[in-house]
C-alpha positions as CSV (number, residue, x, y, z in Angstrom):
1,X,51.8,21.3,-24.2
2,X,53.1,24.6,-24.5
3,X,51.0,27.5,-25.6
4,X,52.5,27.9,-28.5
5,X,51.6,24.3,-29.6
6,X,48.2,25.1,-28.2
7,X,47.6,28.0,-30.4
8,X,49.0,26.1,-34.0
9,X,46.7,23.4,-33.4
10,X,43.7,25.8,-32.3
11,X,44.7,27.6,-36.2
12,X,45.1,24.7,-37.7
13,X,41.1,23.2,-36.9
14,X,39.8,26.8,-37.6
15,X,41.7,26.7,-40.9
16,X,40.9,23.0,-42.4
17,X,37.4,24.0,-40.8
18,X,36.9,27.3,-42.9
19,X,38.7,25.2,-46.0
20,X,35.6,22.3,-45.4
21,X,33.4,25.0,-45.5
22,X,34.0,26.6,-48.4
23,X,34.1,23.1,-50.1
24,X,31.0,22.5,-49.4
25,X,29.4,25.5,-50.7
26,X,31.4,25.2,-53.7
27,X,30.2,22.0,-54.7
28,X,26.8,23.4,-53.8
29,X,27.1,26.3,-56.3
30,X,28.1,23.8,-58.6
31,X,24.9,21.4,-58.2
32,X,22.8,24.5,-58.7
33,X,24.4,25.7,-62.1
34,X,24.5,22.2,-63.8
35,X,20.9,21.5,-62.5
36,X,19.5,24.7,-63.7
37,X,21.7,23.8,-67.0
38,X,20.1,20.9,-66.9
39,X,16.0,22.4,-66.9
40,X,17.1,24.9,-69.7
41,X,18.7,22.0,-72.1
42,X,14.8,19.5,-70.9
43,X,13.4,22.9,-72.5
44,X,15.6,23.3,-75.5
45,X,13.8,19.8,-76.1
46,X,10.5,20.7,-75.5
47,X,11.0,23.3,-77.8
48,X,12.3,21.3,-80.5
49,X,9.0,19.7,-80.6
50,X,6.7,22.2,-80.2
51,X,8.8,24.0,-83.6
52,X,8.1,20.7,-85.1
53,X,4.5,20.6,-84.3
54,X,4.0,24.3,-85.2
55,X,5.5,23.8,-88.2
56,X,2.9,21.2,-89.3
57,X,-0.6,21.8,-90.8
58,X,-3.6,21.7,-89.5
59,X,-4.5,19.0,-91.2
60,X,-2.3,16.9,-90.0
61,X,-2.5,17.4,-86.3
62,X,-0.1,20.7,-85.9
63,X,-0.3,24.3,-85.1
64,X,-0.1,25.6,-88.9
65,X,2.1,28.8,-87.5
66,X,1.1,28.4,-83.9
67,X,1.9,26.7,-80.5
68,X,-1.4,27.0,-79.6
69,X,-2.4,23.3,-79.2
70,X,0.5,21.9,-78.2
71,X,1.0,19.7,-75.5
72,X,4.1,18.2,-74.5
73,X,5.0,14.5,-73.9
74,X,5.2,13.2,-70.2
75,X,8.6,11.6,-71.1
76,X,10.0,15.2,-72.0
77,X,8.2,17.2,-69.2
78,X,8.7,14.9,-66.2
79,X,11.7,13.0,-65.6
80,X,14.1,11.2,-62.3
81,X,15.7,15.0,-61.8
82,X,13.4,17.3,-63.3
83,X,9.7,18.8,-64.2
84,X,8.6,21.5,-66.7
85,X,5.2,23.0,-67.3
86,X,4.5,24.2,-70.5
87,X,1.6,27.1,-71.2
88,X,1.8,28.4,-74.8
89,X,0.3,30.6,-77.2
90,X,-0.1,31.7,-80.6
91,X,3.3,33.2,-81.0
92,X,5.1,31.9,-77.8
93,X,5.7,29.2,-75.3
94,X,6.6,29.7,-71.3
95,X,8.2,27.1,-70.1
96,X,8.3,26.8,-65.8
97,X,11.0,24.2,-64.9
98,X,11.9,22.9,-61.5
99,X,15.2,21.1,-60.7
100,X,15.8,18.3,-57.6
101,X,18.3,20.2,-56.0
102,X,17.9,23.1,-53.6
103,X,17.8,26.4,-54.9
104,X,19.5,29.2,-53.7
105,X,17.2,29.4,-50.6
106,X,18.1,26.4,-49.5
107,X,15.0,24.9,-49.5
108,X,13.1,24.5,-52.3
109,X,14.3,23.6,-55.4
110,X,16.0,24.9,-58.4
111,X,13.6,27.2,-60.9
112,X,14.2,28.3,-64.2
113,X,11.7,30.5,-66.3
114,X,12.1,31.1,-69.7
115,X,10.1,32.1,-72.4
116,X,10.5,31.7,-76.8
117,X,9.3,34.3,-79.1
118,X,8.5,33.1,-82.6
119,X,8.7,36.6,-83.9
120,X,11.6,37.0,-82.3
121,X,12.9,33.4,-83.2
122,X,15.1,33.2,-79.6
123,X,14.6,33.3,-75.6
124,X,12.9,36.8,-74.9
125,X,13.4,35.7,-71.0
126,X,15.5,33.3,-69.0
127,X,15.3,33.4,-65.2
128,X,16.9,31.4,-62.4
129,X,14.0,32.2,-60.0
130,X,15.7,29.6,-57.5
């Protein structure tokens, strides 16, 4: 072979190598976004419940006004993909989710934080900690 030939196929292998690459982190990026999507739609349901249960008297087992009390159900809070821990208080609920696929350090997994403010009836704060 000539070194012409030599050189094409040299560019070629860098070339479909740098185009695998970038495939693969793509696809990576992509797993990270859905999953974190994925933790912040588990805690849209979580939510929905604990609205429900503060919505309810007192005397029949809710928060009359408050979150304070509420625990979530294992079958929201702990599923095949993800977990969320729940703390809450009298006007607001912090959700800590975790995801099954690795985060952005490549390591550990996907973490969302996000927080709901009765008084300000929306998210106050949503972060991808991972």
């Amino acid at each position: 072979m000539g070194q012409q030939q030599l050189l094409i196929i040299v560019l070629t292998v860098f070339v479909a190598g740098l185009a695998i690459l970038t495939g693969v982190r793509l696809v990576s990026s992509f797993n990270q976004s859905n999953e974190r999507d994925l933790v912040l739609h588990q805690m849209n349901i979580v939510l929905g419940e604990a609205k429900k249960y503060s919505a309810r008297p007192k005397s029949i087992g809710g928060g009359e006004g408050s979150f304070q009390g509420f625990e979530a159900s294992a079958r929201f809070t702990v599923t095949d993909r993800i977990r969320l821990y729940v703390t809450t208080g009298d006007d607001w609920i912090l959700f800590q989710g975790f995801g099954s696929v690795e985060g952005y350090d490549g390591s550990s997994a996907v973490q969302v934080v996000a927080q709901w403010e009765n008084s300000a009836n929306d998210w106050t704060t949503i972060s991808n900690v991972n």
